[in-house]
Predicted model as a PDB file, atoms N, CA, C, CB and O in Angstrom, pLDDT in the B-factor column:
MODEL        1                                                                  
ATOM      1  N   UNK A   1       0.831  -1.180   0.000  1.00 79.00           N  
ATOM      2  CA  UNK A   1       0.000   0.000   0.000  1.00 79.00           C  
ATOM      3  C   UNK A   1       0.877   1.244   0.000  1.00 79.00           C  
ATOM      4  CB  UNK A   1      -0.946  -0.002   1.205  1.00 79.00           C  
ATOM      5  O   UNK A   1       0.816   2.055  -0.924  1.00 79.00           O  
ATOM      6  N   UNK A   2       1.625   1.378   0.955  1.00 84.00           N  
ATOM      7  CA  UNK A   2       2.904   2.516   1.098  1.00 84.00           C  
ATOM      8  C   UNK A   2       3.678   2.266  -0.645  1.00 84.00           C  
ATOM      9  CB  UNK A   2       4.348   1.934   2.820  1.00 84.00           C  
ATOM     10  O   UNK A   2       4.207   3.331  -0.963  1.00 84.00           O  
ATOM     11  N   UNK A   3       3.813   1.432  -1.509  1.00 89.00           N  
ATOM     12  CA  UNK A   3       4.637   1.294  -2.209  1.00 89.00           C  
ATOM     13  C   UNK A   3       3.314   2.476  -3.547  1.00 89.00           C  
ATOM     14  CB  UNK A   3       5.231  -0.605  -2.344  1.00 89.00           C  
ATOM     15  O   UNK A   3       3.709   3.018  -4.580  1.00 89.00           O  
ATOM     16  N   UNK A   4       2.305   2.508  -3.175  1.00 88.00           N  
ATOM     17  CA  UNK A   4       1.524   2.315  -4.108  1.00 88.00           C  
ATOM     18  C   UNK A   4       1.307   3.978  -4.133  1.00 88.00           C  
ATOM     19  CB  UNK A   4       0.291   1.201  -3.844  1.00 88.00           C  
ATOM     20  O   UNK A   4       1.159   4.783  -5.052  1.00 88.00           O  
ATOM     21  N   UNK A   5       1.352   4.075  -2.951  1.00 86.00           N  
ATOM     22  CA  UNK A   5       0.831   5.998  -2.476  1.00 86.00           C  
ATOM     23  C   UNK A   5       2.253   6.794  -2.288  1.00 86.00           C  
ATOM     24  CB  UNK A   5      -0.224   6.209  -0.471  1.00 86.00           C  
ATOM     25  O   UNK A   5       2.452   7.926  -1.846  1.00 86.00           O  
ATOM     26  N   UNK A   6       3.202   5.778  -2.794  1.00 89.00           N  
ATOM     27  CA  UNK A   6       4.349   6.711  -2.936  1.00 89.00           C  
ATOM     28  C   UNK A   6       4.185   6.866  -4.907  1.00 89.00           C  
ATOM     29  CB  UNK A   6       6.148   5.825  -2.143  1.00 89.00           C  
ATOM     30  O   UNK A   6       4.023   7.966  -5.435  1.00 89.00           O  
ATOM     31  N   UNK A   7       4.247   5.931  -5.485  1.00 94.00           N  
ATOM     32  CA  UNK A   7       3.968   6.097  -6.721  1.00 94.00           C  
ATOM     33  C   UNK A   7       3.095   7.205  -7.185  1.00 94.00           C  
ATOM     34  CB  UNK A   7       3.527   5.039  -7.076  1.00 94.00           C  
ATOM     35  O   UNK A   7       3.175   7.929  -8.177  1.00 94.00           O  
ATOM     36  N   UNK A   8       2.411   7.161  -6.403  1.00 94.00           N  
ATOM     37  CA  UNK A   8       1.361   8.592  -6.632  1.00 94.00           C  
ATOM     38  C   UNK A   8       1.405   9.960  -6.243  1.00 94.00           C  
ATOM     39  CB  UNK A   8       0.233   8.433  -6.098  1.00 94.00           C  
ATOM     40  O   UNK A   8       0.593  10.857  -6.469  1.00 94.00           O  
ATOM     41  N   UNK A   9       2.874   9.982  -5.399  1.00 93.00           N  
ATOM     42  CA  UNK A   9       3.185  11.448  -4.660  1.00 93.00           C  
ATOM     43  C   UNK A   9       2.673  11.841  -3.500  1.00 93.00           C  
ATOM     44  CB  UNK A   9       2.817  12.499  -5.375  1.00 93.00           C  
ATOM     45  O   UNK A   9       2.833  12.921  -2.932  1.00 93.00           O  
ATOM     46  N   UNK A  10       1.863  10.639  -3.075  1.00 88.00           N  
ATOM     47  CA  UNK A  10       1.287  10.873  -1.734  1.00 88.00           C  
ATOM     48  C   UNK A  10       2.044  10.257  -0.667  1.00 88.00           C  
ATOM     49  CB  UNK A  10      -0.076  10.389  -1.652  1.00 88.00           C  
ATOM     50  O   UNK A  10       2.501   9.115  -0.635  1.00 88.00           O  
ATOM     51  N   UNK A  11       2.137  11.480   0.493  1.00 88.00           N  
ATOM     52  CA  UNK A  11       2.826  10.792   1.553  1.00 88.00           C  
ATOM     53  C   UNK A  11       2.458  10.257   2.826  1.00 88.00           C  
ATOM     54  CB  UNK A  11       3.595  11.430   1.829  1.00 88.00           C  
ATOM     55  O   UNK A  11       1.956  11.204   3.432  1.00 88.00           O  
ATOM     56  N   UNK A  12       2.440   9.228   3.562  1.00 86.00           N  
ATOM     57  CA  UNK A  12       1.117   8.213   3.625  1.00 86.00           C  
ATOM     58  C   UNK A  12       2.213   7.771   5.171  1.00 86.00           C  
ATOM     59  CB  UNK A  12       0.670   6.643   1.837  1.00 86.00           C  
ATOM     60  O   UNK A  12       3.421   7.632   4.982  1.00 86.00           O  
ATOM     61  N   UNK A  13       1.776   7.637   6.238  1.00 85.00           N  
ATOM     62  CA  UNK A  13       2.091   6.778   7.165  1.00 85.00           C  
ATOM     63  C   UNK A  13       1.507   5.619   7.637  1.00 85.00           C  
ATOM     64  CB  UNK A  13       2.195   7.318   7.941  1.00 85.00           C  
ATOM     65  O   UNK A  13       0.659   5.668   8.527  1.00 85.00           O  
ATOM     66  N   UNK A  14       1.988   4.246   6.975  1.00 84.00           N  
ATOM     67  CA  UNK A  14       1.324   2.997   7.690  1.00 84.00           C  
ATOM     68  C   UNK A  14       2.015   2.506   8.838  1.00 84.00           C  
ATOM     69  CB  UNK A  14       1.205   1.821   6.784  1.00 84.00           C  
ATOM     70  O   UNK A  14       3.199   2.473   9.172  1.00 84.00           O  
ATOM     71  N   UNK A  15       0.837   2.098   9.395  1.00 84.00           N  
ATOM     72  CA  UNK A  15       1.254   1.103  10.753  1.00 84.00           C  
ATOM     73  C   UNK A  15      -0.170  -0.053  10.530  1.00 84.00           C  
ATOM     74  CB  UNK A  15       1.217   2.235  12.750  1.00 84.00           C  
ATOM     75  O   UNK A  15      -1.241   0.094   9.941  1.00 84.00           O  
ATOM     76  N   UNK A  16       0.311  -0.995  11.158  1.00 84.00           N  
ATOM     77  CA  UNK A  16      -0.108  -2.506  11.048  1.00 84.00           C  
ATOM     78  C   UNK A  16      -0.681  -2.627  12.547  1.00 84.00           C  
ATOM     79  CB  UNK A  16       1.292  -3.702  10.651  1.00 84.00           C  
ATOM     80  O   UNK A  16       0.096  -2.775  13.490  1.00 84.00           O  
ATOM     81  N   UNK A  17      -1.976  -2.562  12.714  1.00 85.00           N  
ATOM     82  CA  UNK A  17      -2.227  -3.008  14.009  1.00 85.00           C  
ATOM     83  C   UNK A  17      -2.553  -4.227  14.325  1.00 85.00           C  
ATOM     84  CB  UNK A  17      -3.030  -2.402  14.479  1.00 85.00           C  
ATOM     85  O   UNK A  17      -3.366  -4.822  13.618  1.00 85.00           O  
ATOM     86  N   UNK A  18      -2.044  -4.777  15.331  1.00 84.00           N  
ATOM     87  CA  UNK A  18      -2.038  -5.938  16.218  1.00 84.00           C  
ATOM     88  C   UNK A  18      -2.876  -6.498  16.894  1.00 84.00           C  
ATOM     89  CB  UNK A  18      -1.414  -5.860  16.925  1.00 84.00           C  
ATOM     90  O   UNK A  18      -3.331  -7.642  16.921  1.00 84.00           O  
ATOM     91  N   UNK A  19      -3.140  -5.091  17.748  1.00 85.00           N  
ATOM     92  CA  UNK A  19      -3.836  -5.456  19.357  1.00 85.00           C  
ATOM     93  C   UNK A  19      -5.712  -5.389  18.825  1.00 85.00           C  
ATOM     94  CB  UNK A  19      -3.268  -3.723  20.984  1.00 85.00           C  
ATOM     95  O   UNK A  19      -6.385  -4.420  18.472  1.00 85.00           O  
ATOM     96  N   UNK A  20      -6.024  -6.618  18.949  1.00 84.00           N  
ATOM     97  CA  UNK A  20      -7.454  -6.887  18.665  1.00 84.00           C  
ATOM     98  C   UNK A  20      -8.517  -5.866  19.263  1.00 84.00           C  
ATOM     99  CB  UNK A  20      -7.767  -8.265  19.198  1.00 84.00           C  
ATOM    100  O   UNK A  20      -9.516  -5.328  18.786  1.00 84.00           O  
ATOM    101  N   UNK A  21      -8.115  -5.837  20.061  1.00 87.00           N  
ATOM    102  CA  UNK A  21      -9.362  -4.520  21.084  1.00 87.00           C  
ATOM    103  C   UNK A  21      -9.276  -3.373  20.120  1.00 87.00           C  
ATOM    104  CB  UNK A  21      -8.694  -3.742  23.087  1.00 87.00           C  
ATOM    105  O   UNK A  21     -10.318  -2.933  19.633  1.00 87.00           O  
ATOM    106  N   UNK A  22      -8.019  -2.816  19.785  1.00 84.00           N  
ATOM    107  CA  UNK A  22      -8.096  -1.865  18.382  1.00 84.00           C  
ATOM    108  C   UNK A  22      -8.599  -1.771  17.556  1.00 84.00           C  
ATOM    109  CB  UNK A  22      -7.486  -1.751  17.756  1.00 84.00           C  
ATOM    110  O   UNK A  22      -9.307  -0.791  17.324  1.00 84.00           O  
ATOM    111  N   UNK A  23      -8.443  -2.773  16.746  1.00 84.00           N  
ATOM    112  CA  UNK A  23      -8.983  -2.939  15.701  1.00 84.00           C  
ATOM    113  C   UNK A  23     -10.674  -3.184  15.575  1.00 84.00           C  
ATOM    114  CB  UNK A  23      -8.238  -3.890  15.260  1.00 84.00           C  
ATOM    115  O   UNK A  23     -11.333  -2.834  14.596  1.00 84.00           O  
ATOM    116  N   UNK A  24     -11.315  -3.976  16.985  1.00 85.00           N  
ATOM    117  CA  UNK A  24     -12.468  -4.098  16.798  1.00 85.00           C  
ATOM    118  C   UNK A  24     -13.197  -2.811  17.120  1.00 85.00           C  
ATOM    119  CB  UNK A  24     -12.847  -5.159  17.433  1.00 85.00           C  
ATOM    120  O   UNK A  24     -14.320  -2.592  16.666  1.00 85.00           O  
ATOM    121  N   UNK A  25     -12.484  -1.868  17.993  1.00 85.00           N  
ATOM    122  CA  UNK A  25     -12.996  -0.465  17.998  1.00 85.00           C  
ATOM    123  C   UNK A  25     -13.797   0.663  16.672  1.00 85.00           C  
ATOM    124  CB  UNK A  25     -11.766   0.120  18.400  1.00 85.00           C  
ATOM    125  O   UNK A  25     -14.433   1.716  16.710  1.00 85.00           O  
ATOM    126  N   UNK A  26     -13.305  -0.311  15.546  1.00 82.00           N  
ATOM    127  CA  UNK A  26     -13.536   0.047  14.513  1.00 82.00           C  
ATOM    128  C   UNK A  26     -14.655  -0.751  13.680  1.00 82.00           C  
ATOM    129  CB  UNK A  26     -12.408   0.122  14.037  1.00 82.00           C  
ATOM    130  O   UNK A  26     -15.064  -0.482  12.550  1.00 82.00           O  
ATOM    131  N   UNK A  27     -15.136  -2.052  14.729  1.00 83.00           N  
ATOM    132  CA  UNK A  27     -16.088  -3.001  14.100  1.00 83.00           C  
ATOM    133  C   UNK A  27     -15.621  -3.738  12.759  1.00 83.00           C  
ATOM    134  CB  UNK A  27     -17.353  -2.227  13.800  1.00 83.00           C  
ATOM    135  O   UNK A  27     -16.363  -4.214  11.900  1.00 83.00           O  
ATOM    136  N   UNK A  28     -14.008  -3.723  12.778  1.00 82.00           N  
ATOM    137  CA  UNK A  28     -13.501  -4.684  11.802  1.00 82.00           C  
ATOM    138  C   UNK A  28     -13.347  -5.959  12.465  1.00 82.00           C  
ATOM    139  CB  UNK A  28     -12.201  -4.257  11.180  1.00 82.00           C  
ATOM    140  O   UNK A  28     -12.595  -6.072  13.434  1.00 82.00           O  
ATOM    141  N   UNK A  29     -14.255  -7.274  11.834  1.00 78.00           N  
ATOM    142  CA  UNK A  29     -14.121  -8.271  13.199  1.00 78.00           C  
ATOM    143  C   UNK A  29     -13.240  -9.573  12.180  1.00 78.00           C  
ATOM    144  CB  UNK A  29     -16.149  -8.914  14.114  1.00 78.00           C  
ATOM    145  O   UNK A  29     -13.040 -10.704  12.623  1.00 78.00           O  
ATOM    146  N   UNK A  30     -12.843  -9.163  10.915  1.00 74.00           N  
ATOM    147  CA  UNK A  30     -11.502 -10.035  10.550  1.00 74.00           C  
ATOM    148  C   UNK A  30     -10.801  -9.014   9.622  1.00 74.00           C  
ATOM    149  CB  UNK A  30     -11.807 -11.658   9.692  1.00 74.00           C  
ATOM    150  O   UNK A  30     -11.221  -7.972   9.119  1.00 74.00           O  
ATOM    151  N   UNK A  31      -9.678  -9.597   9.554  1.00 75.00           N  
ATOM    152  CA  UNK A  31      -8.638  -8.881   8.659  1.00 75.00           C  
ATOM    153  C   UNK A  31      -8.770  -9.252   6.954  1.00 75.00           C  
ATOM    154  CB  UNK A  31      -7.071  -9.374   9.243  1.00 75.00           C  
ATOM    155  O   UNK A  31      -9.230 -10.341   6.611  1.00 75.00           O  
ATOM    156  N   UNK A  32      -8.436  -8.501   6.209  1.00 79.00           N  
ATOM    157  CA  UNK A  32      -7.685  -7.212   6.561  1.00 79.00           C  
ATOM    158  C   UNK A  32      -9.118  -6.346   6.398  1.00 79.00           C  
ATOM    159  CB  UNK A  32      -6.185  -6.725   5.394  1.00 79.00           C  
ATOM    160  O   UNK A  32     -10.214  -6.597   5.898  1.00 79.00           O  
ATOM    161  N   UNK A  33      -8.529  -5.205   7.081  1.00 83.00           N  
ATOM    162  CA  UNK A  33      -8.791  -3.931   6.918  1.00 83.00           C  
ATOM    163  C   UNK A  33      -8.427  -3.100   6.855  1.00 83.00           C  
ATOM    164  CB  UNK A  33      -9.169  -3.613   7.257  1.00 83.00           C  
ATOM    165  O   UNK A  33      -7.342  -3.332   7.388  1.00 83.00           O  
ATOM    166  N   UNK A  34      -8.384  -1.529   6.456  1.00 83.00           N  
ATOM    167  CA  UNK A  34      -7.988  -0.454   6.064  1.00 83.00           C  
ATOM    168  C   UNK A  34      -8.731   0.416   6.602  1.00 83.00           C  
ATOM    169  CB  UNK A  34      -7.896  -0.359   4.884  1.00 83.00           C  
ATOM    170  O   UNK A  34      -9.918   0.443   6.276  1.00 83.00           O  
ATOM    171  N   UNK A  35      -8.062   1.629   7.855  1.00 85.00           N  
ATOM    172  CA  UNK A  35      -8.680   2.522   8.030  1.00 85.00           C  
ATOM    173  C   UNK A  35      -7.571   3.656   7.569  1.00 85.00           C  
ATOM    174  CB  UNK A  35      -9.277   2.469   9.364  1.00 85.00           C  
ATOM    175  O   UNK A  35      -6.363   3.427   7.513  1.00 85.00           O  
ATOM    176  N   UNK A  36      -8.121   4.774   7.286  1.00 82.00           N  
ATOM    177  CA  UNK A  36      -8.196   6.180   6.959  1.00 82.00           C  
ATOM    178  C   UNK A  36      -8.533   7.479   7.514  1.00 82.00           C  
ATOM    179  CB  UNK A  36      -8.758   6.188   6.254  1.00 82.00           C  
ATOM    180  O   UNK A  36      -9.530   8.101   7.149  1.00 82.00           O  
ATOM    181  N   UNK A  37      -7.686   7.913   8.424  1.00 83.00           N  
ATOM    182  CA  UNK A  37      -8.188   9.270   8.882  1.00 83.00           C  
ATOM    183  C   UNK A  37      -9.444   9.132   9.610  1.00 83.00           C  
ATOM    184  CB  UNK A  37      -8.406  10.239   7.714  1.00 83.00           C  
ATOM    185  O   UNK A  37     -10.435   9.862   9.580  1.00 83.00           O  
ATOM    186  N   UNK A  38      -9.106   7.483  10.628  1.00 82.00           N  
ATOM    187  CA  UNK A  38     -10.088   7.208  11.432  1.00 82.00           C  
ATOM    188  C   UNK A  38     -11.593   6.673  10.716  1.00 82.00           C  
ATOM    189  CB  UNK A  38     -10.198   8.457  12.212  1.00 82.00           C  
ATOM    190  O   UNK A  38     -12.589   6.509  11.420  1.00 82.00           O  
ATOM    191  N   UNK A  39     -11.600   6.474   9.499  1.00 86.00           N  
ATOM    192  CA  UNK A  39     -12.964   5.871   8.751  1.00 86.00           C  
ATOM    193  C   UNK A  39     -12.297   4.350   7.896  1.00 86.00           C  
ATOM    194  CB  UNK A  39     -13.737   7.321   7.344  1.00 86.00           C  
ATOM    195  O   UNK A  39     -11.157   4.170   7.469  1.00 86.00           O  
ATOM    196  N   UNK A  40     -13.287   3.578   7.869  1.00 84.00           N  
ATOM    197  CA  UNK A  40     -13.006   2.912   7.430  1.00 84.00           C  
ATOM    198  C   UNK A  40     -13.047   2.727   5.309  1.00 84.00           C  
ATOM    199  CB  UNK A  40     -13.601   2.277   8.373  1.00 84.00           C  
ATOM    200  O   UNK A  40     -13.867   2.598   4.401  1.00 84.00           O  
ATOM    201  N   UNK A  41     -12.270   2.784   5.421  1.00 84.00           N  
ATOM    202  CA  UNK A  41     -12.200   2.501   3.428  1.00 84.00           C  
ATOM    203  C   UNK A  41     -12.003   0.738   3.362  1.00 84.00           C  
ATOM    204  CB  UNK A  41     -10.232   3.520   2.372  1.00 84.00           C  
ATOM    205  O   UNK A  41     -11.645   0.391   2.236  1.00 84.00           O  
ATOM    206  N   UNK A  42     -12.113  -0.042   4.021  1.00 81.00           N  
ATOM    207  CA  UNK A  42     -11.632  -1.076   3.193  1.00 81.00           C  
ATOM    208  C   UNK A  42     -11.863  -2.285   4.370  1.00 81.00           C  
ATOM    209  CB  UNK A  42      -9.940  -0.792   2.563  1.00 81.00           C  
ATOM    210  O   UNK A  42     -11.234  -2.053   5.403  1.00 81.00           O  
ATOM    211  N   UNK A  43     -12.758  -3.684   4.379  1.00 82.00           N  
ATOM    212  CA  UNK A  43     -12.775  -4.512   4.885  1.00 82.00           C  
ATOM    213  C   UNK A  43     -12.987  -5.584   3.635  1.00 82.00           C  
ATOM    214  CB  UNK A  43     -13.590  -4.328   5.940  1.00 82.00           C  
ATOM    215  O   UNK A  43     -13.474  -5.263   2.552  1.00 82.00           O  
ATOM    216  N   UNK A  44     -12.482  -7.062   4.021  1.00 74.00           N  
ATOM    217  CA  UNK A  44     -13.012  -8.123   3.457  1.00 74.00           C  
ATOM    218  C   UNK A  44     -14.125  -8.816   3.586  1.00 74.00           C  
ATOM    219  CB  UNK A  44     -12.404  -8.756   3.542  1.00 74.00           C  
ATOM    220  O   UNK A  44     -14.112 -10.043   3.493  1.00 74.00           O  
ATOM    221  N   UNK A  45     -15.237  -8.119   3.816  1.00 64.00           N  
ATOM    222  CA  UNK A  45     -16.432  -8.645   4.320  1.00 64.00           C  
ATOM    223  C   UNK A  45     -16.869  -9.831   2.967  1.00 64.00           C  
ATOM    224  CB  UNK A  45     -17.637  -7.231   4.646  1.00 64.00           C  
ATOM    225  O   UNK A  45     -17.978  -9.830   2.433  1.00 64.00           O  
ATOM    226  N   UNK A  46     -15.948 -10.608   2.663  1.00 62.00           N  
ATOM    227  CA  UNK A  46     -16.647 -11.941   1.678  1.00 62.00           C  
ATOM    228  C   UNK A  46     -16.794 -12.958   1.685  1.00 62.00           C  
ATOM    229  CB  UNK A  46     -16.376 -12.234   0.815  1.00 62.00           C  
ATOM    230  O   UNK A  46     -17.343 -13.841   1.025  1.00 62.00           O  
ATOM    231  N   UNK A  47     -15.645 -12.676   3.426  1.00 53.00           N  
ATOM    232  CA  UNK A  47     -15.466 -14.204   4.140  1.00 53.00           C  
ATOM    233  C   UNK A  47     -17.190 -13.739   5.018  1.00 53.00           C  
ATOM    234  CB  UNK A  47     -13.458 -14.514   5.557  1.00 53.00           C  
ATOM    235  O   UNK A  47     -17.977 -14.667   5.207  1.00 53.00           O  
ATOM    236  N   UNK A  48     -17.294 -13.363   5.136  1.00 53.00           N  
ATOM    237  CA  UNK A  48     -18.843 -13.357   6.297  1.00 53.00           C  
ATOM    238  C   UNK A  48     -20.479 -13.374   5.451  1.00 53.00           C  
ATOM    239  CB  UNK A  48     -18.847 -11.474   7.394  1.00 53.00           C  
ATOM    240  O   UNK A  48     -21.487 -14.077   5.523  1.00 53.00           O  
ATOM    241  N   UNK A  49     -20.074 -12.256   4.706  1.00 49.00           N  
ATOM    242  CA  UNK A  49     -21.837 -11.921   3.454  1.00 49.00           C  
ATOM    243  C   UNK A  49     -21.839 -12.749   2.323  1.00 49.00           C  
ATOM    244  CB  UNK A  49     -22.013 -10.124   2.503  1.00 49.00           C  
ATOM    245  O   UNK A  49     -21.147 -12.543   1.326  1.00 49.00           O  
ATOM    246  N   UNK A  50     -22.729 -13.822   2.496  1.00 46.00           N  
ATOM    247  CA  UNK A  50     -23.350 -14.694   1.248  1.00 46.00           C  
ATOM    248  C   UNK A  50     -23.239 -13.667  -0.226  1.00 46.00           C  
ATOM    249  CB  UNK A  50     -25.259 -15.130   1.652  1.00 46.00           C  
ATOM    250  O   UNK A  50     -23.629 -12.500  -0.235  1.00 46.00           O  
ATOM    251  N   UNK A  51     -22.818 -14.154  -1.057  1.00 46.00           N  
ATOM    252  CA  UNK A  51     -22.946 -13.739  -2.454  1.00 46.00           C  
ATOM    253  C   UNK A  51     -24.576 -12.960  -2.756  1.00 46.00           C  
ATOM    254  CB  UNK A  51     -22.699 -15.229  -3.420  1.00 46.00           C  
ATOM    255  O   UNK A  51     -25.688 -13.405  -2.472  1.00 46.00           O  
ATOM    256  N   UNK A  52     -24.266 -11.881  -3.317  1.00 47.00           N  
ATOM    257  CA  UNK A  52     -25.722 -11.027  -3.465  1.00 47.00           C  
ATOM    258  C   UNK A  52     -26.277 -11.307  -4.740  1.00 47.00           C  
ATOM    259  CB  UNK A  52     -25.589  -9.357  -3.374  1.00 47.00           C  
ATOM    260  O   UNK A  52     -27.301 -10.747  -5.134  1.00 47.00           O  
ATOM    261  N   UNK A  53     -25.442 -12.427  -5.624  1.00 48.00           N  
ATOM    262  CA  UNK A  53     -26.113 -12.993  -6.843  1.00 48.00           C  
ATOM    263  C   UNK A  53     -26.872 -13.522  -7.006  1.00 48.00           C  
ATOM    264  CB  UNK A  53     -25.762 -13.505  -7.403  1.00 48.00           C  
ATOM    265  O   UNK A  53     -26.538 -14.175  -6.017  1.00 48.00           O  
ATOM    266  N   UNK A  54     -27.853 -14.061  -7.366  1.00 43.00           N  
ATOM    267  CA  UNK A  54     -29.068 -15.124  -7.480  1.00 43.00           C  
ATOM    268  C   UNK A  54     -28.326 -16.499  -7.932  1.00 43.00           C  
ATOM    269  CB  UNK A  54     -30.348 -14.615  -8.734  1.00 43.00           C  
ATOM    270  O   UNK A  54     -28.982 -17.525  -8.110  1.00 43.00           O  
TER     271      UNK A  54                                                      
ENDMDL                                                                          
END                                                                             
């Protein structure tokens, strides 16, 4: 991700959180996820929500 927002001129601080109580503070309840300036942009919710296809 850092490799990706440097390509773009943006300058970006990641950190990788660990500590579960953190992360669920955010109602991300598996990985990965991506938060942003405290909002969330990005969960894998595909392991949990049935396909919305018929």
């Amino acid at each position: 991700m850092k490799d990706t927002a440097v390509k773009f001129g943006v300058n970006v601080k990641v950190e990788k959180a660990i500590d579960h109580a953190e992360i669920a503070k955010f109602g991300i309840a598996s990985e990965p996820g991506i938060v942003t300036d405290g909002k969330i942009v990005h969960t894998d919710r595909r392991r949990k929500t049935p396909s919305r296809r018929g």
